[in-house]
C-alpha positions in Angstrom: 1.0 18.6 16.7 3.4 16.0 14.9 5.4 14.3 17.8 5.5 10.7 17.4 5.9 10.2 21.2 2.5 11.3 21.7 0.6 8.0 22.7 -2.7 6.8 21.4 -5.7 5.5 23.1 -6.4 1.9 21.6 -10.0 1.4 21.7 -10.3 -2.2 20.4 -9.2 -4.8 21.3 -10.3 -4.3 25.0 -9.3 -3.4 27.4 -8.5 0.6 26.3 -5.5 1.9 27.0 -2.5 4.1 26.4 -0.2 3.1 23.6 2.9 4.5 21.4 2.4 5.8 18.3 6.1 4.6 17.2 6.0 0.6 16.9 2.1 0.6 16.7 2.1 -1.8 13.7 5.7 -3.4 14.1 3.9 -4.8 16.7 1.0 -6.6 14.2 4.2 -9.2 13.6 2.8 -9.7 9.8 5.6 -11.5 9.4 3.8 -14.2 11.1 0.7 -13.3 10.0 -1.8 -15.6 7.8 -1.2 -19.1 6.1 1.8 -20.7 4.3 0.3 -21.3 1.5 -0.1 -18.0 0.0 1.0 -14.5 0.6 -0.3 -12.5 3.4 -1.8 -9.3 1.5 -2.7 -6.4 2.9 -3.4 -2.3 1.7 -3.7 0.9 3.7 -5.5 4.1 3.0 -5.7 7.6 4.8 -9.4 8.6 4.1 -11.4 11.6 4.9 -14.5 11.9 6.9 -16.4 11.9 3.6 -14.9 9.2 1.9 -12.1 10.3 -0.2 -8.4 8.9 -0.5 -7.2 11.2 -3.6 -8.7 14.3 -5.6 -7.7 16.2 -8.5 -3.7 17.5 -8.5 -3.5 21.7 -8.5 -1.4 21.3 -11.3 -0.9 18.0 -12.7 -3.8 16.0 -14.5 -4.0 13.5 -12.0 -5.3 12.7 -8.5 -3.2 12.7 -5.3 -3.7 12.2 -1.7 -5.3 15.4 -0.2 -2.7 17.9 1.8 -5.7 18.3 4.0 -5.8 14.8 5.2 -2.0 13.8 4.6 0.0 14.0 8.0 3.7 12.5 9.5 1.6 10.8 11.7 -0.1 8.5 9.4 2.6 8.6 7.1 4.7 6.5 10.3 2.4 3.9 10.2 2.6 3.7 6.2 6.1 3.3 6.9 5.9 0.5 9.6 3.8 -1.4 7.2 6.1 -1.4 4.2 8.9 -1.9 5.9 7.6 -5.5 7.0 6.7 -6.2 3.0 8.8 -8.6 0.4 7.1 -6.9 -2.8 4.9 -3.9 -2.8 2.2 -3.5 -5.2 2.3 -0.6 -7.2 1.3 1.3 -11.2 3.2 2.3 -14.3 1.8 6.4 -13.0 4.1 5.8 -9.8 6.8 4.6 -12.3 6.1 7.8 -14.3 6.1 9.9 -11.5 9.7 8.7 -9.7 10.9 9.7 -13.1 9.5 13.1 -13.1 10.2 13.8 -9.9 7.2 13.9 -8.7 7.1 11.2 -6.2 9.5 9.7 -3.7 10.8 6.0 -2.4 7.8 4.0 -1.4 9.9 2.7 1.5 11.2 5.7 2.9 13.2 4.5 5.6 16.9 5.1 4.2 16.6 8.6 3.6 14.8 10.0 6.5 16.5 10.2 10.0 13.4 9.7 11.7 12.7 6.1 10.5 16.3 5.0 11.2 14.6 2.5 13.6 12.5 0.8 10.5 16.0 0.4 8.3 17.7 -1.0 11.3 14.4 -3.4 11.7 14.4 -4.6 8.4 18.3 -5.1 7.9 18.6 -6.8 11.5 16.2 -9.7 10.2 17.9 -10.5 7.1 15.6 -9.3 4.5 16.5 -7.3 1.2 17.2 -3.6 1.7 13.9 -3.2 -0.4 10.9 -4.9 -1.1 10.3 -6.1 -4.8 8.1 -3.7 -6.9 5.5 -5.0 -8.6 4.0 -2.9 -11.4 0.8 -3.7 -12.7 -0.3 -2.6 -16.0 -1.6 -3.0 -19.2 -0.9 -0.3 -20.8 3.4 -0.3 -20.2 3.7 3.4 -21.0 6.2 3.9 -18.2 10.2 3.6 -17.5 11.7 2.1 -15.5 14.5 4.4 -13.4 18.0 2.9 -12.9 18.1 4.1 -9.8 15.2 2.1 -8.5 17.0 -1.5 -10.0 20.3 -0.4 -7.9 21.9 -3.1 -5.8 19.8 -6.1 -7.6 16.1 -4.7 -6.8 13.7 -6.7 -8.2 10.8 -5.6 -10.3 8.4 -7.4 -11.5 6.1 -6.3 -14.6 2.5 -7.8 -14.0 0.3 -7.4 -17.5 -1.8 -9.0 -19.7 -1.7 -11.4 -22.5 -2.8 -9.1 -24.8 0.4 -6.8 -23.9 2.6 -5.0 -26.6 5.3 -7.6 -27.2 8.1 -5.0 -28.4 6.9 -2.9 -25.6 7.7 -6.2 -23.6 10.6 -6.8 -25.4 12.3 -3.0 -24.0 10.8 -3.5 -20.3 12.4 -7.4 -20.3 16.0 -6.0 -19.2 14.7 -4.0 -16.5 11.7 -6.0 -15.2 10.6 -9.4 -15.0 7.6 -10.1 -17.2 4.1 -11.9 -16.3 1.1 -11.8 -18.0 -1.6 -13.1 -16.1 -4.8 -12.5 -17.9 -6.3 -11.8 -21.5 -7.4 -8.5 -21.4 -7.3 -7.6 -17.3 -4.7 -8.9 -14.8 -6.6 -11.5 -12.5 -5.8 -10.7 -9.2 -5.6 -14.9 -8.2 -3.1 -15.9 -10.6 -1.2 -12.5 -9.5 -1.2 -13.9 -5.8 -0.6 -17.1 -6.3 2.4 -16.1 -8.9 4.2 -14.1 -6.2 3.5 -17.2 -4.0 5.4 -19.3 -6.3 8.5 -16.8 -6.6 8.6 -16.6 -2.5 6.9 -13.5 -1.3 5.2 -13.6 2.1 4.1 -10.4 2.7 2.6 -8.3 -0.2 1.8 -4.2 0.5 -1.2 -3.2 -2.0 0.2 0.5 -2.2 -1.7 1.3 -5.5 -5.1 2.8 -6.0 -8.8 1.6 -6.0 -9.3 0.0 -9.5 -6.1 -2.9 -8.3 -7.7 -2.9 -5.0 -11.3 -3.6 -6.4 -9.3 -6.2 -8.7 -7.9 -7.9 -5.4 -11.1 -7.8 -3.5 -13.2 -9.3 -6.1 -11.0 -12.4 -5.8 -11.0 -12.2 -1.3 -7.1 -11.6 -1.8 -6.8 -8.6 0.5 -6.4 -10.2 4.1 -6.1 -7.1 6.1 -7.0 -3.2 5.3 -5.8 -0.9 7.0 -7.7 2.8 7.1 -6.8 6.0 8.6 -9.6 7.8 9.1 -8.9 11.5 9.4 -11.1 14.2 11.0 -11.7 16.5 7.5 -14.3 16.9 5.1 -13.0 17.5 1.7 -16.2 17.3 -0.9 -15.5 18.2 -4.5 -17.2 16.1 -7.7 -14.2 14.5 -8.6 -12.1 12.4 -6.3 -11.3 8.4 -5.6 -12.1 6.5 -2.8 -11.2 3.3 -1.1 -12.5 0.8 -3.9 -14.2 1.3 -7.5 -15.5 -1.0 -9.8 -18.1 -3.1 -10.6 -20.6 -4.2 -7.8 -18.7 -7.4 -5.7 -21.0 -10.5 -5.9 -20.9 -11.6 -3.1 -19.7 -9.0 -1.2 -16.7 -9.3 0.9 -16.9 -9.1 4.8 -14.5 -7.8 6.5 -14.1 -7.7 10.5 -12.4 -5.1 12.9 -8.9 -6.4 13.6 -7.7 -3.1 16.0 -8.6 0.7 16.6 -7.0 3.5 18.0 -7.5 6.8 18.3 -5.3 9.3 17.5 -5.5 12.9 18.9 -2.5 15.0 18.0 -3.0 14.8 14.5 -4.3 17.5 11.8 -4.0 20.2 14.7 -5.7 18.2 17.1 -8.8 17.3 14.7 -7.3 13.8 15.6 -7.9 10.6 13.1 -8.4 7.3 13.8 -6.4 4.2 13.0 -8.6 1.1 11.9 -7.6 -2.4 10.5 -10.0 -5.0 9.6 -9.0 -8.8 8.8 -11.4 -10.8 6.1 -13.7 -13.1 6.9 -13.8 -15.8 4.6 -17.3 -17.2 3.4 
């Protein structure tokens, strides 16, 4: 089942009860969300039962979210949360891939009927018709599509100092250029960059090697995880974080959960966020 009118069960905060599915995380108001002094960042991830956000592509040589766990259920709460964002995070691979056509608008709200309701959201309060992109990388081996600059879109190349300045030099028409670390981007100085240029709300859409990079640094404020009802298994696959071990390790406390039974033919999934606790 795929009706969005079919309602949840929230089970925390208490007391449970009955709630939409359409509006779920509109109402989380992140525009007020956190302090003024920096950007209020936040990720989301659909993840199966045994811990796996992406596995190997059928016929590319790269990973993608599983069809298994995929569902227009979750992807109406990825939605919600974007459409609240002034930059989204994302990778030179999701640059490569618009162009290939093998990946769509991150925001997906102008060209599908069903999320008329988030466009009309986001134009009624002011804000640009899309968030900034920001593309982190070090290698640069990516274009840049003209049709994701259109109408004055900002995007915003995040690299290192070490960076190919000629490569620099092509990308500087098209992007905005930072480099913010010697040989890795430092997820701080990223944060506190986009704080100085006047994002509020940034949406960590990428994968787990920038979201290790943010969490080693406490800069994820909120995560939000689907969890859905599927075992996947396989040897190779990616999960919600990789990288080194974190020293200390972040802690992280449940913000809401609901629980979602329509979805994945009524396997159901459940829909977790968790706000960081700092120290």
């Amino acid at each position: 089942m795929t009706d969005t009118n079919l309602p949840l069960t929230q089970l925390y905060p208490l007391p449970s009860r009955q709630v939409p599915l359409e509006g779920l995380y509109l109402g989380h108001n992140l525009r007020t969300a956190g302090e003024p002094d920096k950007p209020f960042v936040y990720s989301n991830y659909v993840v199966s039962l045994d811990g796996r956000i992406a596995v190997p592509h059928a016929e590319r040589d790269e990973m993608t979210v599983p069809e298994q766990t995929s569902n227009p259920r979750d992807w109406r709460l990825f939605q919600e949360l974007a459409v609240q964002a002034d930059a989204i995070l994302t990778s030179g691979r999701y640059l490569r891939d618009y162009a290939a056509g093998h990946a769509q608008e991150i925001l997906n709200v102008y060209d599908n009927p069903r999320f008329a309701d988030l466009k009309d959201w986001r134009l009624e309060r002011g804000l640009d018709e899309y968030p900034a992109l920001v593309v982190i990388s070090r290698s640069l081996r990516f274009p840049v599509p003209d049709v994701l600059i259109s109408g004055g879109r900002r995007v915003l190349l995040v690299t290192t100092e070490q960076a190919d300045p000629d490569r620099l030099r092509e990308l500087s028409g098209k992007c905005e250029i930072h480099q913010l670390g010697k040989e890795r981007v430092e997820g701080g100085r990223m944060v506190d960059r986009l704080h100085s240029l006047g994002f509020r709300l940034v949406y960590n859409s990428t994968g787990p090697r920038v979201q290790h990079m943010l969490l080693a640094g406490a800069m994820i404020d909120r995560m939000y995880l689907t969890h859905a009802n599927r075992l996947l298994g396989g040897e190779s696959y990616a999960t919600v974080v990789e990288g080194p071990l974190f020293d200390p390790a972040p802690g992280y406390r449940l913000h809401t959960a609901y629980h979602d039974p329509a979805a994945l033919d009524g396997l159901g999934q459940l829909f977790l966020s968790y706000e960081l606790v700092q120290g």
